[in-house]
C-alpha positions in Angstrom: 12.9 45.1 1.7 16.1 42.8 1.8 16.7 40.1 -0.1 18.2 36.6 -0.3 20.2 35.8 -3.4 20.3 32.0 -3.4 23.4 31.0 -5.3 24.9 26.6 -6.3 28.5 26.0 -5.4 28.5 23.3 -8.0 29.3 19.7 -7.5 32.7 19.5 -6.5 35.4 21.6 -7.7 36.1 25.7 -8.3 36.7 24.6 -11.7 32.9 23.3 -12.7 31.7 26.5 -11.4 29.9 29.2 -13.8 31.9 32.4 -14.3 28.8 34.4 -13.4 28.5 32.3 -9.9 32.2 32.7 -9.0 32.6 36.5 -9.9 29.1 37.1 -7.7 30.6 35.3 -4.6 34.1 36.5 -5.1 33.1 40.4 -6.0 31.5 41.9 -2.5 32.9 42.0 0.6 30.5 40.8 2.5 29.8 37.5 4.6 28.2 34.8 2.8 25.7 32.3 4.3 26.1 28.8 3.8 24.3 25.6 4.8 27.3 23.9 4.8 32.0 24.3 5.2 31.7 20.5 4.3 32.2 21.4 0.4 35.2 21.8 -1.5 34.9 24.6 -3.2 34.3 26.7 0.3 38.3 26.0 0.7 39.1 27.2 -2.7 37.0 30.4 -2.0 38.0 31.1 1.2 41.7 30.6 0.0 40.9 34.1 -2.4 39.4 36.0 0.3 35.6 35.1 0.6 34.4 34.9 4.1 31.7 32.5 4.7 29.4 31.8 7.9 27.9 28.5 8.2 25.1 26.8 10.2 26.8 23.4 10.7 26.5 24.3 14.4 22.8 24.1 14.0 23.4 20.4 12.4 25.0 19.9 15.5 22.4 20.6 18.0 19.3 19.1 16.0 18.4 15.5 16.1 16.0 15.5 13.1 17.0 17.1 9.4 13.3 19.2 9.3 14.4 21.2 12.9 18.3 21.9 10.7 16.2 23.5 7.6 13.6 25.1 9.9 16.4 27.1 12.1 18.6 27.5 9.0 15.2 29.0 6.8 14.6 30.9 10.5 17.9 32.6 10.6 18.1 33.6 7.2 15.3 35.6 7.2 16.2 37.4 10.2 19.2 38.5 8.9 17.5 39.5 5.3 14.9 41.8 7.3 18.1 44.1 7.4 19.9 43.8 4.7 20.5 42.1 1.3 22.3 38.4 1.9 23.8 35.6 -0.3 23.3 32.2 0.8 25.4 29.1 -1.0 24.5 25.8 -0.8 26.0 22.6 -2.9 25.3 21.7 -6.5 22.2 23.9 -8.0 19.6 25.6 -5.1 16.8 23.5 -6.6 18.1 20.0 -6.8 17.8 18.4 -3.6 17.6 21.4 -1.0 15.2 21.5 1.6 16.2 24.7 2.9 15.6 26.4 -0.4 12.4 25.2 -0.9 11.1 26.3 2.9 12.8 29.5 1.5 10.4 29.8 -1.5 7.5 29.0 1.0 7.6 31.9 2.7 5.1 34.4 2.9 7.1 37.5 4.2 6.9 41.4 2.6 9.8 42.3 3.8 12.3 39.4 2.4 12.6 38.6 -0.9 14.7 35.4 -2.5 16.1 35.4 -5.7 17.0 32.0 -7.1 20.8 32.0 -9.3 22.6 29.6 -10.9 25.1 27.1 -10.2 25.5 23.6 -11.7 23.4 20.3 -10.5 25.5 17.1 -9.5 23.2 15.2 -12.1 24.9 15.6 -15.3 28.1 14.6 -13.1 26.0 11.6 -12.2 24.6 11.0 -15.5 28.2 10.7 -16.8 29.3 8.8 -14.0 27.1 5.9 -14.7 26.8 6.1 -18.2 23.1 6.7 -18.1 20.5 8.7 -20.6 18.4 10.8 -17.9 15.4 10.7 -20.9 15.2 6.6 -19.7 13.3 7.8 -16.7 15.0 8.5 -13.9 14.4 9.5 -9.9 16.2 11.6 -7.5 14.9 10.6 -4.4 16.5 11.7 -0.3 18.6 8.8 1.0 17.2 10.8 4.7 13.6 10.1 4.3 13.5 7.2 1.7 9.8 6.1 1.2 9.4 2.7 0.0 6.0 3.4 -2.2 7.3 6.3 -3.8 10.5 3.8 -5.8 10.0 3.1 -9.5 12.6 0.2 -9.9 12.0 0.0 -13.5 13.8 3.1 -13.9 17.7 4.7 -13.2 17.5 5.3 -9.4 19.4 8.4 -7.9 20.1 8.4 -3.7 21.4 11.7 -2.4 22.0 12.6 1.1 23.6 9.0 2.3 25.9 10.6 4.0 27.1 8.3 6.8 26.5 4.5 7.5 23.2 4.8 9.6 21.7 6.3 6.0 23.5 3.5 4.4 21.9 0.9 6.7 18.4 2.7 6.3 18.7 2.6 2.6 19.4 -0.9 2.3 17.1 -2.2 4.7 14.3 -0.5 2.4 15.9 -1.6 -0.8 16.0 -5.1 0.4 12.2 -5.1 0.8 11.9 -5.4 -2.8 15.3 -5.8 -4.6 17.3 -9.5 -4.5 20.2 -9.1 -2.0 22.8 -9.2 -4.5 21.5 -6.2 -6.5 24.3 -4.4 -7.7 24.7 -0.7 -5.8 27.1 2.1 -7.4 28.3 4.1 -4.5 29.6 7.6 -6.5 31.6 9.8 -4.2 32.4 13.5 -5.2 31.0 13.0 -9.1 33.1 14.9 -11.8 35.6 15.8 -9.5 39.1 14.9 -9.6 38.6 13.0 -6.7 35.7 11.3 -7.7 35.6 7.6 -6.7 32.7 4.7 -8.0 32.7 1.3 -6.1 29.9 -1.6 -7.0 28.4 -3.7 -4.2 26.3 -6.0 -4.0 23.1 -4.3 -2.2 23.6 -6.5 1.4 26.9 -4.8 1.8 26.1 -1.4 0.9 27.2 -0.1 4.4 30.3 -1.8 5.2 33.7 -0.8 4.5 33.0 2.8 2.9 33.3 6.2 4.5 30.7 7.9 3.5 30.1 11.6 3.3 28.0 14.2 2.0 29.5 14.1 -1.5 28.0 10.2 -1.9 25.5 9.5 -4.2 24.1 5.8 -4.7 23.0 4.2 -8.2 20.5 1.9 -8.6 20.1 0.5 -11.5 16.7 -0.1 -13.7 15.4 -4.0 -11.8 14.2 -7.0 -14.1 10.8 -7.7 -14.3 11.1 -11.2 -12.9 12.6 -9.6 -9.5 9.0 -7.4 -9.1 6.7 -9.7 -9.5 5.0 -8.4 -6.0 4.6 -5.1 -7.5 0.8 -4.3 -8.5 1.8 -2.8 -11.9 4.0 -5.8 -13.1 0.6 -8.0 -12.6 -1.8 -5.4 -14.5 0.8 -6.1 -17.6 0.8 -9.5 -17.1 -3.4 -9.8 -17.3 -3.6 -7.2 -20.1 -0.3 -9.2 -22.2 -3.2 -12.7 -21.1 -6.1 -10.3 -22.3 -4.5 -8.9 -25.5 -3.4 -10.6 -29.0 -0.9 -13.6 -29.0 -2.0 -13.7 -25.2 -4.3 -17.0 -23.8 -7.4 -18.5 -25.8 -9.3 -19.0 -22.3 -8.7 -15.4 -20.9 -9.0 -13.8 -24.2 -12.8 -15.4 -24.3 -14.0 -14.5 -20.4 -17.1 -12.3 -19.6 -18.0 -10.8 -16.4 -20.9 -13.4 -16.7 -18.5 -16.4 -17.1 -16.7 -15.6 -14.4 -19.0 -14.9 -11.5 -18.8 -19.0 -10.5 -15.3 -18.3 -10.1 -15.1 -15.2 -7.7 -17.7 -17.1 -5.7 -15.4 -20.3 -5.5 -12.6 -18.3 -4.8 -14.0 -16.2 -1.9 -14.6 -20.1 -0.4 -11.2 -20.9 -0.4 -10.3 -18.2 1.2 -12.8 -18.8 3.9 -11.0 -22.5 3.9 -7.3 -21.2 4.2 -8.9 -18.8 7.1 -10.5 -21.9 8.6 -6.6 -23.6 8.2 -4.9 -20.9 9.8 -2.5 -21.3 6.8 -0.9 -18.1 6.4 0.9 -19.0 2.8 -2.1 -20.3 1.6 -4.5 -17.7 2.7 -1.6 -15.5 0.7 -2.2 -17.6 -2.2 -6.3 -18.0 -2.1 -6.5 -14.0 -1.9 -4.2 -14.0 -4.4 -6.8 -15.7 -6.7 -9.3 -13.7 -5.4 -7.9 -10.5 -6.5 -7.1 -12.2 -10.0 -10.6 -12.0 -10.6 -10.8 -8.1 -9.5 -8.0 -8.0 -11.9 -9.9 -9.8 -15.2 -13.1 -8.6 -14.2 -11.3 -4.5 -14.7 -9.3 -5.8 -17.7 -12.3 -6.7 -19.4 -14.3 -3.6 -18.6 -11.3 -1.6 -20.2 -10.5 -3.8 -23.4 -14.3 -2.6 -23.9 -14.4 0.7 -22.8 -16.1 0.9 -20.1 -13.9 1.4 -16.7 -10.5 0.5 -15.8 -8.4 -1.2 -12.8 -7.8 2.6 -11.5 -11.5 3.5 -11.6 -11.8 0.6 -9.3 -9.2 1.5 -6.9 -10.6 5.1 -7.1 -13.9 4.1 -6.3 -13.1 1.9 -3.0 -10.3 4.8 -2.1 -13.1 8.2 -2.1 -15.5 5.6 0.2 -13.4 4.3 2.2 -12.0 8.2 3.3 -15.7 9.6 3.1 -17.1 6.8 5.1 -14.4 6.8 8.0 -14.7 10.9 9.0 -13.6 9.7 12.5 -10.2 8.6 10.8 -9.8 11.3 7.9 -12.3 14.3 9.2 -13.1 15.8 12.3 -16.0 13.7 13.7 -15.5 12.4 17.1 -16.9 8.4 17.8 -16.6 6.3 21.0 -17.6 2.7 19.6 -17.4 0.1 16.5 -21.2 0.4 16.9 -21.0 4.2 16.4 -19.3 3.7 13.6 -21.5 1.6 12.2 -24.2 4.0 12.7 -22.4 6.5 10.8 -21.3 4.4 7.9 -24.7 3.4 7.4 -26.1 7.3 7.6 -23.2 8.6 5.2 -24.4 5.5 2.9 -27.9 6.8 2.3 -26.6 10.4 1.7 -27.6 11.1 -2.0 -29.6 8.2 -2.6 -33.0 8.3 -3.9 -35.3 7.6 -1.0 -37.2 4.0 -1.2 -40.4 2.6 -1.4 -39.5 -0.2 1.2 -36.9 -0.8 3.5 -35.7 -4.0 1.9 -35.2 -2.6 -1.8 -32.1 -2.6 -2.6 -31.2 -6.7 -2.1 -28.1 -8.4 -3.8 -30.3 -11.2 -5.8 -27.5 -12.7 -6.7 -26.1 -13.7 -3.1 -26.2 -16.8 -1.6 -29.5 -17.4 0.0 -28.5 -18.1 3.9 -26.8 -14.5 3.2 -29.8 -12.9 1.3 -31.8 -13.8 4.1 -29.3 -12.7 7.0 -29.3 -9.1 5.1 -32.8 -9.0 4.6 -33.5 -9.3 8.4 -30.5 -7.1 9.2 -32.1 -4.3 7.2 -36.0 -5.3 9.0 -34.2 -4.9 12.2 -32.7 -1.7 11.4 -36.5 -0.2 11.5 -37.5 -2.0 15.3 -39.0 -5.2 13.1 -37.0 -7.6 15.2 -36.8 -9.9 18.3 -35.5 -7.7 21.2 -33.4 -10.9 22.3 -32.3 -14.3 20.9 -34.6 -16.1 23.5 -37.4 -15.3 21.3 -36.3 -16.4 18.2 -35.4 -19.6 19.8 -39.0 -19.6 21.0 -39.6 -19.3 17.6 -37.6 -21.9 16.1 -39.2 -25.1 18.2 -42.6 -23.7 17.0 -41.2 -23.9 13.5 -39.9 -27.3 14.0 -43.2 -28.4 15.3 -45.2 -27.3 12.1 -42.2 -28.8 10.1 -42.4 -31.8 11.9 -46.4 -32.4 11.2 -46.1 -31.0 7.7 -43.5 -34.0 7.3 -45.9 -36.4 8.7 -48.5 -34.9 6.0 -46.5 -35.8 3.2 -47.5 -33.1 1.3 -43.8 -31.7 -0.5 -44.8 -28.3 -0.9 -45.9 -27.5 2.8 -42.6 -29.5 3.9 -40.8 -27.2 1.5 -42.2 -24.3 2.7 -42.1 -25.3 6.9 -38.4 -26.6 6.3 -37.8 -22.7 4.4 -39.3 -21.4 7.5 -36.9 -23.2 9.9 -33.5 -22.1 7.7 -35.0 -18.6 8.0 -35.2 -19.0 11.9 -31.9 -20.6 12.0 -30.3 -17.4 10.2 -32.3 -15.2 12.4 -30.7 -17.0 15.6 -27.5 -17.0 13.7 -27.8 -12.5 13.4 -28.2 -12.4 17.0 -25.7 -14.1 18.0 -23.1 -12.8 15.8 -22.5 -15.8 13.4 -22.3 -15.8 9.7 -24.9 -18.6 8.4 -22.8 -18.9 5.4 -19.6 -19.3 7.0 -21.0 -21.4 9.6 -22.6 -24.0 7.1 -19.5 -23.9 5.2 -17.1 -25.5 8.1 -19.4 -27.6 9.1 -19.3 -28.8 5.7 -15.8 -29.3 5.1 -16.3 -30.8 8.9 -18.1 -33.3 7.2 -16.3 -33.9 4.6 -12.7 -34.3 6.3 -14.7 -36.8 8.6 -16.7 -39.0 5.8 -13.0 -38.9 4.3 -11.6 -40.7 7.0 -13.7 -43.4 7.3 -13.7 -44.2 3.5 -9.9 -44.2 4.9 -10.2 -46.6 7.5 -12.3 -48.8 5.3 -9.6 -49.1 2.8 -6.6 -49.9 5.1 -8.6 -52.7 6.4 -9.4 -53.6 3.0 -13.7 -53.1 3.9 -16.2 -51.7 1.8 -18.0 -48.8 2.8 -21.6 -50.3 1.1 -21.1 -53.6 2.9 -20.8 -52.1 6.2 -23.9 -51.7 8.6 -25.0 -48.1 10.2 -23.6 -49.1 13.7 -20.2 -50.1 12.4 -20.1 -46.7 10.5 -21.4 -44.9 13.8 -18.2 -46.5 15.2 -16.0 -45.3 12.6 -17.7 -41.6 12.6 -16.9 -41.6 16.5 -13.4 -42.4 16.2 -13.0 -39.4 13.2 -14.4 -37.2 15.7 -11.5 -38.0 17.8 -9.4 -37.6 15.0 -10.4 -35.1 12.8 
C-alpha cells in the first residue's frame, strides 16, 4: 500500500520552517510533489538539492479551481498506488487546502495519507494586524466568497486573492454590506522579510496592487450602525426594547395586544402593493415582520419558543411541502402543486368529523367565508361554473330586496348575509380575493370623498350646504382624477 506524506512549507521563508519539516524534505532523494513553484521556500530548497515536480501546468489548463484540485488529488493517487510520495503545499496542509481535504476524502485501500506538520500563515497574520484570534475570527476563500456565510462583527481573514479579478469579486461582495470606505489591510507575504501591509479604503481594493498568491486581506470587526440590515442586529435591538432599561410600551405587549396591529399592518402592505411603491412596500413589510419579531421575543422572555423555532418551523414545511423542488417528485402544473401541498398537509393529522373543522375564527369574515367554500368545494359541494353562482346572486338580491321592503331587521340581516356570501362565492371563482378587493375599493372611496372635501375647500364651499347633484358633479370629476 503506498502512501502520501502531506507535508506545510510554511508561510514564507526557509527560516520559519520546523526542523523536523526541513530535514524530511531535505533527507531522501526522491521527487517531491507540490501543488505549487510559486512559493519561496521551493527556491531555497531546490538551491540544496531537493527536486520538486509541480502541477502548475494543470492550473494552466483548468478554467475552474474544483477541476485544479480534482486532477491534482487524481494524479497523486496514481502515483502513491506505486510507491510512497511526499506532497508540499504552502503554510500548514489543513489551513486553507482544497487539495488536502479531497485527499482525506478518499476511500482507496491501496493509498494511504499521512498528515505532517509545517506552520499556518495565521499566527503571521495574527501578528501582522495586531489581532487576538480568541475575538472570533474567520478564514474564509477569497475564490468562492459566499456572502451569507460573513460574520462582520468579527476579524475577517481572505486567503486565495491572488490576482485583481479575485480582488474585484471580493469587493463587489463586501460592498453589499460594508460602507465603501471600509478600511481593507492587503497583507502580502506575512512574517516574511518581504512582507508588505497597505490600507485601502474597500472601493479601491483592486487598483494599484499586484497581487499574488502570498496576499491575504483583513477585514476588520464592522460597527453595529453599518449592519443594521442584518437579521441578528434587529433580534438585539427587540430583545435590548423587551429587556430591563428597555421601552415601557414593548416591555408591557401580549400576543393578545398585539393582534390589532399585525392585522393593520398586513393592510398597509396590501396599500403600498396597491401604490406600486417599492420603498414603501420595503418599509410596510418591515413592520410587518416587527411583529413576527415581538410576537417570538415575547414567547422567549417567557419560555415558551423562540425567533429560531419560528424560522425552523416555516424552513422543515416549506422543504417537505415543495418535494418537486427539494425531492424527487415530478409535477407539470401550479395546480398539481396545489394538489400535493394540500395532500402532504393532511399527512399525520387526526382525521375530522367535517370537512370544515379546522376554520381560523379569528379571520376576517369575507376571508372566513371564501375558505369555508374553498374547503366545501374541495369535496364536489360547489357550482361547476361562475354562471350559476351569478344565477344565484339575482335570486339573493330578490329576497333581499322584498325582505327590505318587509322591514323586518333580522330577515334583512340575514338576506343581506346571504348576498355577501354569494358575492365571495363569485369572487372564488373568479380568482379575486374579497378582502383585497373590498379593501381598494375602499381606499377608492376614500381618495375620491377626499377630493371633493378638496374641491369644496378651494372654493371656499361647504360640503353640508351642497345638494346631491352638485356632489354627483364633484364625484364625477374625482373619477377623472383620482
Amino acid at each position: 500500500m503506498g502512501q502520501i506524506t502531506v507535508i506545510g512549507l510554511g508561510s514564507s521563508s526557509i527560516e520559519q520552517m520546523p526542523l523536523g519539516v526541513y530535514r524530511e524534505l531535505t533527507k531522501n532523494e526522491q521527487v517531491v510533489f507540490t501543488r505549487t513553484l510559486d512559493h519561496p521556500v521551493i527556491k531555497e530548497l531546490m538551491e540544496e538539492g531537493t527536486e520538486f515536480h509541480s502541477f502548475d501546468h494543470i492550473y494552466e489548463n483548468e478554467d475552474q479551481f474544483e477541476a485544479v484540485y480534482d486532477g491534482i488529488c487524481q494524479e497523486l493517487i496514481n502515483q502513491a498506488r506505486s510507491r510512497d510520495i511526499l506532497y508540499t503545499v504552502p503554510g500548514h496542509p489543513m489551513v486553507a487546502e482544497r487539495t488536502v481535504q479531497l485527499l482525506l476524502g478518499v476511500k482507496e485501500d491501496d493509498v494511504h495519507v499521512e498528515i505532517k506538520g509545517g506552520q499556518s500563515f495565521l499566527d503571521a497574520l495574527f501578528t501582522s494586524v495586531g489581532v487576538d484570534p480568541i475575538e472570533g475570527f474567520q478564514l474564509l476563500d477569497g475564490t468562492n466568497l459566499n456572502r451569507k456565510s460573513i460574520q462582520y462583527e468579527q476579524h475577517l481573514f481572505i486567503a486565495q486573492v491572488y490576482d485583481q479579478l479575485v480582488a474585484s469579486e471580493v469587493k463587489l461582495t463586501l460592498l453589499e454590506d460594508l460602507p465603501h470606505d471600509h478600511p481593507i489591510k492587503i497583507i502580502e507575504a506575512a512574517g516574511s522579510e518581504g512582507e508588505k501591509v497597505k490600507t485601502v479604503p474597500l472601493h479601491e481594493l483592486d487598483h494599484d496592487f499586484t497581487f499574488s498568491n502570498l496576499v491575504t486581506l483583513y477585514v476588520p470587526p464592522a460597527e453595529v450602525e453599518v449592519l443594521h440590515h442584518q437579521f441578528s442586529v434587529l433580534r438585539n435591538v427587540i430583545a435590548a426594547l423587551r429587556g430591563p432599561g428597555g421601552c415601557p410600551w414593548d416591555q408591557k405587549q401580549t400576543h393578545e395586544s398585539l393582534r390589532k396591529y399585525l392585522i393593520e399592518e398586513a393592510y398597509e402592505v396590501i396599500d403600498a402593493i396597491e401604490e406600486q411603491d417599492d420603498d414603501h412596500l420595503a418599509e410596510e413589510l418591515g413592520d410587518v415582520l416587527l411583529q413576527v419579531m415581538l410576537h417570538s421575543q415575547i414567547a422567549e422572555d417567557e419560555g415558551y419558543f423562540t425567533v429560531d423555532d419560528v424560522i425552523r418551523s416555516i424552513t422543515d414545511k416549506m422543504i417537505k411541502r415543495h418535494p418537486h423542488v427539494f425531492g424527487d417528485v415530478s409535477v407539470e402544473s401550479s395546480e398539481e402543486v396545489k394538489q400535493n401541498w394540500e395532500a402532504i398537509k393532511q399527512q399525520g393529522r387526526a382525521e375530522k368529523s367535517s370537512v370544515l373543522e379546522g376554520l381560523n375564527e379569528s379571520l376576517p369574515r369575507l376571508t372566513y367565508a371564501h375558505e369555508m367554500q374553498k374547503k366545501a368545494s374541495k369535496v364536489g359541494f360547489d357550482w361547476p361554473e361562475s354562471t350559476g353562482v351569478f344565477s344565484k346572486l339575482a335570486e339573493e338580491l330578490k329576497e333581499f330586496e322584498e325582505a327590505a321592503s318587509n322591514g323586518n331587521n333580522q330577515e334583512v340581516e340575514e338576506e343581506l348575509g346571504d348576498v355577501l356570501f354569494t358575492i365571495v362565492n363569485i369572487s372564488r371563482h373568479l380568482k379575486v380575493d374579497p378582502e383585497v378587493a373590498l379593501h381598494r375599493s375602499s381606499q377608492k372611496f376614500l381618495k375620491r370623498f377626499q377630493f371633493i372635501e378638496k374641491r369644496l375647500q378651494e372654493r371656499d364651499l361647504n360640503i353640508e350646504e351642497q345638494s346631491l347633484d352638485q356632489l354627483e358633479q364633484y364625484w364625477n370629476e374625482s373619477k377623472r382624477e383620482v
